[in-house]
N, C-alpha and C positions, 0 to 999 in steps of 0.2 A: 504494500500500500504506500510506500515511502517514494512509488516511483508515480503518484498519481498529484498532479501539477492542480495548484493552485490560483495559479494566476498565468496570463498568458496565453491562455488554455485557444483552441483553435477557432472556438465560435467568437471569442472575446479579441482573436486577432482580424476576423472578419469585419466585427463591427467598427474596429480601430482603423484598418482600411478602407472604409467608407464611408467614415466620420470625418478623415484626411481627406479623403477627397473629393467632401462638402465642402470641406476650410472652416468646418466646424470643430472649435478649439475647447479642450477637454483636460481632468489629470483622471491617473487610473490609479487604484488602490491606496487612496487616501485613510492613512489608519488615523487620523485624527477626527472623523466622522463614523458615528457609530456603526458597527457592521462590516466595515472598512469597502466601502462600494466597488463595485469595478469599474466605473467611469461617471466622474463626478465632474456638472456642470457650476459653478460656486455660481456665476452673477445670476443664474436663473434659478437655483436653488435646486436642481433639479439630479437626483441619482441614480444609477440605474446598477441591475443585476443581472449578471450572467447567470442564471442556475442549470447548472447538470439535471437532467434527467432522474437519473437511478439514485444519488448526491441528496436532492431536495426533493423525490416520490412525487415525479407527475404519476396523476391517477392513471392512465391508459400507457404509456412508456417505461417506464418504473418496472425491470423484469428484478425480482428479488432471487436472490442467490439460495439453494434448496438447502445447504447446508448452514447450522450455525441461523437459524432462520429469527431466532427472540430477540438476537443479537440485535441482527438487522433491519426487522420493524425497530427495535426500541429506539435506534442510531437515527434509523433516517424519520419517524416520527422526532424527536428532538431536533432536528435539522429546522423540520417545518414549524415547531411549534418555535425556535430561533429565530427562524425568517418572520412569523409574524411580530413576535415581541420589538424586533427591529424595524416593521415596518411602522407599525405603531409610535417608536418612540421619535423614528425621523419625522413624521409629520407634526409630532408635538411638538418639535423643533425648528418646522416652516417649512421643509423637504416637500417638494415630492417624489415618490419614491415610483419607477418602474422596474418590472420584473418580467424579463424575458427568458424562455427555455432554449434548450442547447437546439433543439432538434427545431426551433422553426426559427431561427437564426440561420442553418442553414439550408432549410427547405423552401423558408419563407422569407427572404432578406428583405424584400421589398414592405411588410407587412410590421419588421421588426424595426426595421426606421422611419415606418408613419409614427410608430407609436412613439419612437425616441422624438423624433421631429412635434409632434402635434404638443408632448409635454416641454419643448422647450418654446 
């Protein structure tokens, strides 16, 4: 698990690719913001999230592993129950917060920067 990347990650290089070349200016994994975002907009207040698939249990992609199985509901329940406490606390903050999954970043780019674009 030591070889599973955290930041950088290939959907999150996608979006940084075509965030460049809107000339739409960004910083990525800001830990001074709770949660530590993957691409934070400061003047529009605007945050957004790369989440994995299998990582953060999309309901329909989400294939769980047969072995070790209590493990990993508990993990990735925690994950989610993370992400919301995070979304929640950014907004109390003034954030808005978007959350994108791995799999329609790259199915669906076009769909995944309406929604980067319409919140900024």
């Amino acid at each position: 698990m030591q070889n599973i990347k955290s930041k950088n990650t290939k959907p999150e290089k996608i979006i940084t690719a075509e965030l460049k070349k809107r000339k739409i200016y960004f910083a990525q994994h800001v830990k001074s913001i709770t949660g530590t975002p993957d691409f934070v907009f400061r003047r529009k207040k605007v945050v957004i999230f790369v989440d994995s698939d299998f990582w953060h249990g999309h309901p329909k992609r989400c294939i769980m592993p047969k072995s070790n199985r209590d493990y990993w509901d508990n993990k990735i329940l925690n994950n989610r129950l993370r992400d919301k406490k995070v979304n929640k606390e950014l907004k109390l903050q003034g954030w808005k917060v978007v959350r994108l999954w791995e799999y329609d970043i790259k199915k669906h780019l076009g769909r995944s920067m309406n929604k980067i674009l319409s919140a900024l």
